[in-house]
C-alpha positions, 0 to 999 in steps of 0.5 A: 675434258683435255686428253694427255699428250705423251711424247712420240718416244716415250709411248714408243718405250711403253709399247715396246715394255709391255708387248715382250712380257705377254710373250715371254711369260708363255715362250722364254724362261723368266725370272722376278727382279724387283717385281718384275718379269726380266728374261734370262739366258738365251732370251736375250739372244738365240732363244728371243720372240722379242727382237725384230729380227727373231719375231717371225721364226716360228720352229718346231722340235720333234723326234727323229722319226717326225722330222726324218721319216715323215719327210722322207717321200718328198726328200727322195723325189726331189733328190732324184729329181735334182740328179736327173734335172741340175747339173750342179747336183749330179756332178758332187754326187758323181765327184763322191761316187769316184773320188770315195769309190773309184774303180773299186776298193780292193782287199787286202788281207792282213791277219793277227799272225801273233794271235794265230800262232802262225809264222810270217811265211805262213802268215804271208801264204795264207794271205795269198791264197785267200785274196786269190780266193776272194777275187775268184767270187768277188771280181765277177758277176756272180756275186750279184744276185742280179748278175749285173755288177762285180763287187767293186762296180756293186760298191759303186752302185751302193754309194751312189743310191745312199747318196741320192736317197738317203739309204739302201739296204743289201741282202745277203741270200744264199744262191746255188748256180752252176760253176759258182763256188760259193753261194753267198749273193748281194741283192741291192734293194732301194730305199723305196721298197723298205716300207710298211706294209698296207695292211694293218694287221700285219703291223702289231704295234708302233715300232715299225716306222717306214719299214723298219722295226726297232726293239726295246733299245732302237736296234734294227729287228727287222725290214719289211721289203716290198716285192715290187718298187711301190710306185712302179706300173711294171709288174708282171701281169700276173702280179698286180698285187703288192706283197710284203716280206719281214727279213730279220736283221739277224739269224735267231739262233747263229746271229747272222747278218741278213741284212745291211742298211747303208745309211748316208749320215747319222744326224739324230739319236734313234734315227731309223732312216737316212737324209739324203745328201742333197737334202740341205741344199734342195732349195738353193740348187733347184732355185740356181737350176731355174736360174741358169735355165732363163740365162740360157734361155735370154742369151739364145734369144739375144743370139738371133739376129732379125731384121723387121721390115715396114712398108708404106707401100707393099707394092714397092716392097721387098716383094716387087723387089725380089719378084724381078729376080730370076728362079725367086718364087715371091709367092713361097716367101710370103708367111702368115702374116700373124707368124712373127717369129725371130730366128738367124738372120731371119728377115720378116715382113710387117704389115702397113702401120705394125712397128717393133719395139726391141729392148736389149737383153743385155745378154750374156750376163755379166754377172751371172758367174760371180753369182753363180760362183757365191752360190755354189760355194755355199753349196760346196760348203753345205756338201763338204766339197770345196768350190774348186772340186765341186766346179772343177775349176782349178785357177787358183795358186797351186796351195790354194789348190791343193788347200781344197783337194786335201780339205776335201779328202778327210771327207772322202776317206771318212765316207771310204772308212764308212762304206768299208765299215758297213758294206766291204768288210761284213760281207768279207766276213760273210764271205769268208765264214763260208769258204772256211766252211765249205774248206777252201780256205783252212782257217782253225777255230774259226767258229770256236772262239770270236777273237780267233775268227777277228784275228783270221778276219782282219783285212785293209781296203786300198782305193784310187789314190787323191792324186797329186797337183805336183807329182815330184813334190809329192814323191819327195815329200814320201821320200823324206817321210819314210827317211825321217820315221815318219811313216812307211813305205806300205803306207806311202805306196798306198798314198801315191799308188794305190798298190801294196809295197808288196806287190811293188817290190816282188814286181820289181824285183822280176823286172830287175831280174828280166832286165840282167838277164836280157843285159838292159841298164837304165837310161840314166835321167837329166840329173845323172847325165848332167852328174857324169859330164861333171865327172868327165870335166873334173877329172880332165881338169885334174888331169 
């Protein structure tokens, strides 16, 4: 009996119909055409178990809680790992920390005069007296639990903790200490302290997960806060045992705020802990970390300059060489003869028959930079830090430049408006409510009506300025923004200062005061100087 030959293609295309069916009856959505199963829709393209280049992606879809939390140890290790360890890492979370922070962002308050009834010079007065206020608790230590930050180095701490783990969580306790006008203190608690408890019995269903408990709707109920770091052997000796403490989010009966959970980025729907911001890069920064490493490493080796030395005849060697010379110990020379060893300009012996092989290194890499830049723009991409920011290297053109500095700072502003949603303002808030309760500050029906405690509540926060490349340019620009309508003159002091208008125009206008009084004018600059000889030369001319 013959067996029937097929041609080589045409048992290709019969292999190839018969094994995506099988698959694609399980896998992809299906349709029947002509009493065949033909796929449909995304199947051909994203959604295929049929292509070559998509058969091997295995992937999984799971809740926010499965995918985040579960994961979440092992994130904040290596994350912090990576800050400590890789260079590259610990520049973009610093470049955010001062760029988003800075020195600090200060408050400026800016009420609802027409909703409170009050005039301007009112409105002006008790602004005044309220930032005064606010500087006398928040631009000192006291307002640290801990007694270590002012507000303005807590904000910066705050951020920097989010942004390597992920989250943090700050407490709002109520703390009596002497010469302290107000009580109310931030205590910042790591990420690492809000877990479950050990003891089972202490959770009573499955809503808590990693420390937090949710309610009906996924909103916050509670924390619980372990007293001492999980992972730390620094306990007072006293206190072996861990404990546990439940901290509702918000006061039963007044609604207060107890605690503020500061996470980085929201990615999923129900997504109770935060992702940090290394996260998506973890792989690609520890790989270019352990590449630098063995660069570093091959170029030091290149660097040493050894001279091996073989000798048919020792006693005619180097030795019998130097051992003529006066004040040369031969004996002190002479080293294990199993210690062969490269260092600078190091000369060593070698025994009868021992030869070196040397292979060049070819080091430095030429290379290794135009990799090192490939990689580290994707990472910036990842981050939402242009390459330029991200490496500090500024070569390009000066719009190039500016280019990544302005695409950089809709990130930044968006991380401030951020951090003074949930940070800055609610505990200005808090702040505030006890001071017009203790009566230092006079704000009527504060606590009667909530639209009247918004209106005396509203407040703007200025941080460092973006800085300019061309600082005349950027002037001129304000300029002709203000002129033309564009914008304002509070705005663009802002912009370029960092300060209010306000405070502008009242310092200047004593510095123009002092300046009559002690009969100082102006030094007139380049182009007034260049302008008055032109006046000199064209009235001679008249003349």
């Amino acid at each position: 009996m013959t067996q029937r030959k097929f041609p080589r293609k045409a048992m290709a295309t019969r292999a190839y119909a018969v094994k995506p069916a099988v698959v694609q009856q399980a896998k992809t959505p299906t349709a029947v055409v002509n009493n065949r199963l033909v796929a449909s829709g995304y199947s051909h393209y994203g959604a295929s178990y049929a292509r070559k280049s998509l058969i091997g992606w295995m992937s999984h879809s799971a809740s926010a809680d499965e995918d985040i939390a579960d994961n979440i140890k092992i994130l904040r290790e290596r994350s912090r790992d990576l800050y400590m360890g890789v260079p590259l890492a610990t520049g973009a979370i610093k470049t955010i920390r001062t760029n988003v922070i800075g020195s600090g962002l200060m408050m400026n308050s800016h009420i609802d005069r027409d909703k409170l009834g009050l005039t301007e010079e009112q409105a002006v007065e008790w602004q005044k007296n309220t930032e005064r206020e606010w500087l006398l608790w928040s631009d000192s230590t006291n307002c640290d639990a801990a007694r270590m930050c002012t507000f303005y180095e807590f904000q910066a701490l705050a951020l920097l903790s989010t942004l390597m783990s992920g989250d943090c969580f700050v407490a709002l306790p109520f703390i009596k200490r002497p010469n302290c006008p107000y009580d109310l203190k931030l205590d910042l608690i790591e990420s690492d302290r809000i877990c479950n408890p050990l003891d089972s019995f202490k959770v009573t269903d499955n809503s808590v997960v990693e420390g937090v408990e949710v309610g009906q709707y996924g909103e916050p109920v509670a924390y619980y806060v372990a007293k001492y770091h999980p992972y730390s052997m620094h306990r007072p000796l006293n206190s072996f045992k861990q404990e546990w403490k439940r901290v509702q989010a918000f006061g039963t009966k007044s609604g207060r705020r107890n605690m503020l959970h500061l996470m980085s980025d929201m990615e999923r729907p129900g997504q109770r802990r935060g992702v940090p911001l290394l996260a998506p890069v973890i792989e690609a920064l520890k790989q270019l970390g352990r590449y630098t490493d063995a660069e570093l490493v091959a170029a030091v080796v290149s660097g040493y300059f050894t001279v091996f030395i073989t000798q048919d005849n020792p006693q005619n060697g180097l030795d019998s060489l130097m051992s003529g010379m006066p004040g040369v110990d031969v004996s002190s020379m002479t080293a294990d003869q199993n210690d062969v060893s490269l260092g600078n300009g190091a000369i060593v012996n070698l025994a009868e028959g021992e030869k070196v092989e040397t292979a060049n290194p070819g080091r430095p890499n030429t290379a290794f930079d135009g990799f090192v830049t490939s990689i580290c723009r994707q990472i910036g991409a990842a981050l939402e830090i242009p390459y330029e920011l991200l490496m500090k290297s500024f070569t390009s053109s000066y719009s190039a430049s500016r280019g990544a500095l302005l695409e950089a700072w809709k990130m930044f502003r968006m991380r401030r408006q951020w951090i003074v949603n949930r940070l800055c303002q609610p505990v200005y808030e808090e702040w505030l409510s006890e001071a017009v309760a203790k009566g230092r500050i006079n704000a009527p029906g504060f606590f009667d009506d909530p639209a009247i405690r918004k209106a005396w509540c509203l407040a703007d926060w200025s941080g460092d300025t973006q800085g300019q490349l061309d600082p005349l340019k950027e002037a001129n620009a304000a300029k002709v923004r203000v002129e033309e309508g564009f914008s304002t003159r509070e705005h663009e002091a802002n912009e370029l200062t960092g300060m209010s208008f306000d405070m502008i125009a009242a310092q200047r206008g004593r510095e123009e005061k002092l300046m009559k009084e002690n009969d100082i004018r102006p030094t007139p600059g380049v182009n007034s100087l260049e302008q008055s000889e032109e006046d000199e030369t064209n009235a001679k001319n008249r003349a």
